[in-house]
N, C-alpha and C positions, 0 to 999 in steps of 0.2 A: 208625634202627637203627645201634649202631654196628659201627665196620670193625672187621675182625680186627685189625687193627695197634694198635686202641685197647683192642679186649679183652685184649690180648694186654700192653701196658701196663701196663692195669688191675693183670691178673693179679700180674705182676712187681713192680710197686709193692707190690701188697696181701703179697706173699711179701714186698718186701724191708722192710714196714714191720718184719718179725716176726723178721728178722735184728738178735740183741742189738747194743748196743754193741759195737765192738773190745776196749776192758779186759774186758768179760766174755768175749768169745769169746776170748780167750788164757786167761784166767784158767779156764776151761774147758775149752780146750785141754792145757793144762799134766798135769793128772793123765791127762787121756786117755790122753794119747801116753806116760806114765809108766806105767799099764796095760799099754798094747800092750808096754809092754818087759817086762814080767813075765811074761806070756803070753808071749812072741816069742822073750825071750833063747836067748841062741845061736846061735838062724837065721842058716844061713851060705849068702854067694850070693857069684858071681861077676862081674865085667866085664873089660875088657879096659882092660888102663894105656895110656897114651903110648905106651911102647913095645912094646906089642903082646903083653907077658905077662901072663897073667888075675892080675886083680887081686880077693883073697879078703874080702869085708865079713860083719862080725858083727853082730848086733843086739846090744848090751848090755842084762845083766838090772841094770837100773837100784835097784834093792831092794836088791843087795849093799851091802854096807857100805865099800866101796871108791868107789863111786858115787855113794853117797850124801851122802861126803864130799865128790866131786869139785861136785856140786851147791853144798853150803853154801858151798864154800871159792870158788866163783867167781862164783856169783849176784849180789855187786855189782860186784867190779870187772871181769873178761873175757866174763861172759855182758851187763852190763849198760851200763857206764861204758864197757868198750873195746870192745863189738860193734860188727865190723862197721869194723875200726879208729878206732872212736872216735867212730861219729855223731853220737852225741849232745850231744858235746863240740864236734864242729861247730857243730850247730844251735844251743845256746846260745850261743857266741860270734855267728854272721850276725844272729841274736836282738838282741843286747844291742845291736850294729853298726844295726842298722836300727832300733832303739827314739832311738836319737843324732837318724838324722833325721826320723824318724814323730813325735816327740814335740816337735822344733824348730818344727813345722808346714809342714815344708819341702815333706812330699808333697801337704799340701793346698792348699798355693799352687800348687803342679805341677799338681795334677790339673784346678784349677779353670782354668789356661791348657790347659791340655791340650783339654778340655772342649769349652771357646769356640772350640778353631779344629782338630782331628780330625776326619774325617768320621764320623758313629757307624757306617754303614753296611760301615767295611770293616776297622772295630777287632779283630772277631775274627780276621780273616785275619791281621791283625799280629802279635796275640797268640799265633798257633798257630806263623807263623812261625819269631816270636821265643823261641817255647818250641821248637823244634825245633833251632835254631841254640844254644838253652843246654846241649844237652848235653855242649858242650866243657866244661861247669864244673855237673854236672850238678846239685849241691846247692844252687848259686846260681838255676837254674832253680822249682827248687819253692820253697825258702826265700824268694827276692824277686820275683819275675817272677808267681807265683800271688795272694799276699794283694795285691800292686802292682797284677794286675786287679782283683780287688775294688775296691781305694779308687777306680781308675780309675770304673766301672760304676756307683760309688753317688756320685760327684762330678758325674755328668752325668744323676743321677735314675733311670737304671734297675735292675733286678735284679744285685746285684754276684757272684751266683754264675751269673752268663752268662759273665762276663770269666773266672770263676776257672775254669771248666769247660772254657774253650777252652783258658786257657794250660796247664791240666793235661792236657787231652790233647795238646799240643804238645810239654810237657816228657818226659811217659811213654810216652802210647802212640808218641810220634813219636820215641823215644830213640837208635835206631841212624840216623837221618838225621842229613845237615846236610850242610854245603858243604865244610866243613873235614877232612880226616881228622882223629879227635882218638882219647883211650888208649884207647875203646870199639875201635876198628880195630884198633889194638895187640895188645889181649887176645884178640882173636876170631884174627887174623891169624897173630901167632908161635906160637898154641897151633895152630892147624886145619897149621902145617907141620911141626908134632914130630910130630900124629897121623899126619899122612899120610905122612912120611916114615920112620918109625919102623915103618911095617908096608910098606912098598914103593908105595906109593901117588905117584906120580908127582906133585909139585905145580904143578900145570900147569892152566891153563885149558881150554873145549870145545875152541879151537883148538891146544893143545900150546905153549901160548906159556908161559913162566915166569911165576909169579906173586911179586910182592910183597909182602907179609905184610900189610904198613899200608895200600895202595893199592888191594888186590885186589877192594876195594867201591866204588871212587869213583864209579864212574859209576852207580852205583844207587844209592849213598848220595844224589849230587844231584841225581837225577831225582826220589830219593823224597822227597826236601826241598818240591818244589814238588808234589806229588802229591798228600804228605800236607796242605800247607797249603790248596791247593783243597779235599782232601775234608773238611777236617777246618770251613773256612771253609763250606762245603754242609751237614754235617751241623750246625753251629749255627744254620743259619739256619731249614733242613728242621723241626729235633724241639727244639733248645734254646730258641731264644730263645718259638717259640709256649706252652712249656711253663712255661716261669720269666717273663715277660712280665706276666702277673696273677696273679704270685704275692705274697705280702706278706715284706715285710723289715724289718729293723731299720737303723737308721744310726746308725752308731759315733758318742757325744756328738760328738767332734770334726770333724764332716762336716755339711755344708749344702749337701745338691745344689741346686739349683737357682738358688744365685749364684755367679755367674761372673765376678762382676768384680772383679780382684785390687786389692787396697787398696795405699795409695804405702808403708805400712811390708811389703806382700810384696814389692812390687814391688823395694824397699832388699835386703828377703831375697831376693831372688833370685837379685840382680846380685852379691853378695855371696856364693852359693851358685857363682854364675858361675867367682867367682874362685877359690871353694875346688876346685870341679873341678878346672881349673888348676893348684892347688898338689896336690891329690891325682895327678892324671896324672903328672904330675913325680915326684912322689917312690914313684908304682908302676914308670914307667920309670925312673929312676934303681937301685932295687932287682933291677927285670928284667935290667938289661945293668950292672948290678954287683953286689953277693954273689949276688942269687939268679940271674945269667947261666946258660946252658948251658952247657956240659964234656961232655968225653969221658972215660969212666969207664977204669979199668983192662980192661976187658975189651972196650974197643972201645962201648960202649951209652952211645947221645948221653944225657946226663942232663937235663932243663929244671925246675929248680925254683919256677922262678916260676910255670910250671904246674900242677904239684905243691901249691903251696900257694895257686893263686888264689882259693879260698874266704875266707883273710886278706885278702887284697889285696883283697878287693871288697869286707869289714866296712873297711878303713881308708879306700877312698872312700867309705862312707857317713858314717864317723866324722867324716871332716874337711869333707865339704859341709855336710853336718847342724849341723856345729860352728859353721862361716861362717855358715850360715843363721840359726841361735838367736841367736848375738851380733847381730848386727845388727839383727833386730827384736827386742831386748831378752829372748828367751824366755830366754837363758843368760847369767847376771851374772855367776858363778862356777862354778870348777871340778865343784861340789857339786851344781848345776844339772844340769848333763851325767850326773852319776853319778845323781839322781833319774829324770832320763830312761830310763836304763839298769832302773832298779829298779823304774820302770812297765811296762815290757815286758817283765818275767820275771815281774810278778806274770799274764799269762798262760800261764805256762808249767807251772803247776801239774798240767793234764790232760796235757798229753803227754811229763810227767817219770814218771806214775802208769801209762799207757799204755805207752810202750818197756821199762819195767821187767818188764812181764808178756809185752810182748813180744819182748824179745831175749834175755829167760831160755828162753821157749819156745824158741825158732829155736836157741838153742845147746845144746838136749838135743836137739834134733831131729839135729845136727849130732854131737853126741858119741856119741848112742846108735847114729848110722846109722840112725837112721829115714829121715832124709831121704835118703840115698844108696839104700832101700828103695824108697821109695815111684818114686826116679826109674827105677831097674832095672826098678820091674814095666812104666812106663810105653814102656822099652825093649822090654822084652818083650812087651809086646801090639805096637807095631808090627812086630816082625819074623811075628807070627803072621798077620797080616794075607795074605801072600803075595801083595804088590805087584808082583814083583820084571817081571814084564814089560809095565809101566803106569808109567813114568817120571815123568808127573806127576800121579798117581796116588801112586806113593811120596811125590814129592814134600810134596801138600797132607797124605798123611797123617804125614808129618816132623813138617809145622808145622804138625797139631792135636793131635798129641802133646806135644810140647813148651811149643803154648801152653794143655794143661790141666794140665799139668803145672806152669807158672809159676802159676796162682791157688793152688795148695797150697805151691810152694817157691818164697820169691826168692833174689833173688840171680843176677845175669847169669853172674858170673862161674866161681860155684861149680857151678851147672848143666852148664855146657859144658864143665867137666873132667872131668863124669859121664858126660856124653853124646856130647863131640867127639869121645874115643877110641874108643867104639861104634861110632857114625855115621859119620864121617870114612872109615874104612876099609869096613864091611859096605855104607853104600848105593855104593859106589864098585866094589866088587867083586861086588855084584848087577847094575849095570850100569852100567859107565863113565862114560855120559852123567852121573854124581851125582860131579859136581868135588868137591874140598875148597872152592872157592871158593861153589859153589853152595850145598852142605849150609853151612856157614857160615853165607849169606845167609839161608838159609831160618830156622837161627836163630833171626836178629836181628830175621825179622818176628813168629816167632812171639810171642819172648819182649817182645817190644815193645807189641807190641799187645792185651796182656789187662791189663797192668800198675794198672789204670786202675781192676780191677774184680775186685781181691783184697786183700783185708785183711793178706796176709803182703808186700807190698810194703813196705819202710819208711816210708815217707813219707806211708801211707795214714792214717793217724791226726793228725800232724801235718795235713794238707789238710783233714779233717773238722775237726780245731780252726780252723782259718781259716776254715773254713767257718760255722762255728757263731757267729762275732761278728757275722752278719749275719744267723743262720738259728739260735737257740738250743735249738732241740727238733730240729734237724736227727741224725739218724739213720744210717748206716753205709748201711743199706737205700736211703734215698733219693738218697744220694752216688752210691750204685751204680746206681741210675735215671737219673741224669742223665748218667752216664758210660759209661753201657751203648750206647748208639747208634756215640759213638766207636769204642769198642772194637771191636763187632761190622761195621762199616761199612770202618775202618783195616785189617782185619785181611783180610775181602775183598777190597779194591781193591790193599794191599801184596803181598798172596799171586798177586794179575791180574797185578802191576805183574812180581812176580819170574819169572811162567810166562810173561810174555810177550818178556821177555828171554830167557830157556830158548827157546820156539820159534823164536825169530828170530835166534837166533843173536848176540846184540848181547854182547860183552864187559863182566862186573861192572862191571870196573877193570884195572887194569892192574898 
């Protein structure tokens, strides 16, 4: 007979097979939400700003002829080309950058040493790590680190969407961790002191100690580093790998798991590959501590541009290994070589150029109309109806299932918490003091962390189903979200333990 937990699977599965594609659910989406503004226009609500004056939101009747223009005239370049500052323009350049050295054969010489001397045994832990630690650079996380397990998982004969499933919950659902304070601390940090102090809210930790804006998570941050990499290493092994384990896959022509023995023209590539590192490092340090060095800006605010723009810096290390690699085993005789490489790996780029189009038109009338400012408000407004207020953590968890159902309808970390920080920040603090800025903050960054994994309105969610798909070609939205649902639901319990049990015990975020 089987178990609940297998019926319950089933179920899930058989629901998510019947979830369309993403281009169709946007493309579906799209008129919906152009509906609701016809019906809706007008509707006016309120929140509270930064500084603690209510702040008045409309629905726009999107059918006006004002609107309507605002649609045509932006749908490809600010709703599509620049969403989001430019994503997409991201992603095709780390694209073109990792086609340099995927195409030199330089990862399948890597993976096949990789292979022969990695334990397989504790690769996801690595991969979860190492996707946790990339959210200092967080585009580089999902762009390299995700399809890099794949090749990894199907260079040593296994299912390569085991690798890609770890490292994507390490890169998303694990997003506000890591060792580092990095701009994620930043944003969460200087906004949670405007709110709090803009309404009298004391910015102070449980003990009355001052808080620092960037630091005020450290100590949760790196607890949650290791926390999530355990559980995150546990749930692969618990529900992934027995699941994807006998399942069937395709292997990319250019991959031959099961030889592992690097030929003397890889091994020329490598060493070769060796030295281009070398000159790559050099000339990304060189840039870091000369033009693109740190400054202090006119108003005092340290500036680091080479963090700023490490997305580049990490396509011109692949450019230039990749580059060393192909020369050397002959894969690149001419400059034209290198440019056909480039032009192999944008001819998969077709689906998720078709995909963000439908998708970041949608998110930016969500955004113009106030829909989405909508949808957040009511999700404000059902928790305050709750009447938590003498149940601390209590309010607490119901913060952070607010917020994180609230994340599968809206992404966007940062545009969330300027909806929500000035709400929250002051009301759970003046419900009951025990609710720091530091705390609500925290609470957050679990929530909106941990569903990321298992919503189609995250960015990157379609992008991962394409990477997904070169190993798995009838793979499905539905089944992505089966495999990444354990994560989710699993990251989201034990971060929420991790954050109450700092709450009882008195232990300081950060400092």
């Amino acid at each position: 007979m089987p178990s609940s937990n297998t019926r319950f699977a089933s179920f899930v599965e058989r629901v998510g097979h019947r979830i369309p594609d993403p281009v169709i659910i946007f493309m579906a989406f799209y008129p919906a939400a152009f509906l609701l503004t016809v019906l809706m226009g007008g509707h006016s609500f309120e929140t509270l700003g930064a500084g603690g004056e209510p702040v008045e939101y409309s629905i726009l009747p999107m059918h006006h002829a004002e609107h309507v223009r605002w649609i045509f005239e932006n749908a490809l370049l600010a709703n599509w080309l620049g969403f989001g500052g430019g994503v997409l323009g991201v992603i095709l350049v780390v694209m073109l950058a990792v086609g340099v050295a995927e195409n030199s054969g330089m990862f399948g010489a890597l993976i096949k040493r990789a292979g022969a001397h990695l334990p397989q045994s504790v690769l996801p832990l690595l991969l979860i790590f190492l996707g946790i630690m990339s959210s200092m650079a967080t585009d580089a996380g999902y762009l390299v680190l995700i399809p890099l397990a794949g090749l990894l998982y199907a260079g040593i004969g296994r299912n390569p969407l085991i690798g890609m499933a770890a490292a994507f919950a390490g890169v998303s659902a694990g997003f506000s961790a890591n060792l580092i304070p990095g701009p994620v601390d930043a944003i969460i940090g200087l906004n949670a002191k405007v709110f709090a102090e803009a309404q009298g809210v004391p910015f102070v930790d449980a003990a009355g100690q001052a808080l620092n804006p960037v630091t005020m998570h450290l100590w949760f941050i790196i607890t949650s580093t290791f926390v999530l990499s355990a559980t995150g290493f546990w749930v692969t092994r618990r529900f992934i790998e027995p699941r994807l384990d006998g399942q069937d896959f395709v292997v990319p022509a250019e991959m031959k798991p099961g030889e592992f023995q690097v030929t003397d023209e890889e091994r020329r590539g490598l060493r070769a590959a060796g030295l281009g590192t070398l000159v790559a490092l050099l000339m990304i340090l060189g840039l870091a501590l000369g033009p693109l060095a740190a400054f202090t800006d006119e108003s005092g605010t340290v500036v680091r541009p080479w963090q700023n723009n490490i997305i580049l810096l990490i396509s011109l290390f692949f450019v230039v290994t990749g580059t060393f690699y192909g020369v050397a085993v002959g894969k690149f005789r001419k400059v034209f070589d290198v440019v056909l490489a480039m032009v192999g790996q944008m001819n998969t780029m077709g689906y998720i150029l078709v995909l963000t189009f439908f998708c970041y038109n949608f998110l930016g009338l969500l955004g113009y109309s106030g829909l989405g400012s909508y949808i957040t408000y009511l999700g404000a407004e059902t928790l305050q109806a709750l009447g938590l207020q003498q149940f601390p953590i209590l309010l607490l968890i119901g913060f952070i299932l607010t917020t994180a159902i609230i994340n599968i309808f809206i992404g966007g970390l940062t545009s969330k918490w300027m909806l929500l920080g000035p709400i929250f920040v002051p009301m759970l603090y003046f419900v009951n003091p025990a609710m720091t800025p530091d705390l609500v903050a925290a609470a957050y960054r679990v929530a909106d962390s941990s569903t990321n994994i298992i919503t189609p309105m995250m960015t990157y969610a379609g992008v991962i189903l394409a990477f997904m798909r070169k190993y798995r070609p009838d793979m499905g939205f539905g089944e992505m979200l089966m495999i990444m649902l354990p994560y989710s639901m699993v990251f989201l319990a034990v971060w929420t333990a991790l954050l109450i049990g700092f709450f009882t015990l008195g232990i300081p975020l950060g400092v």
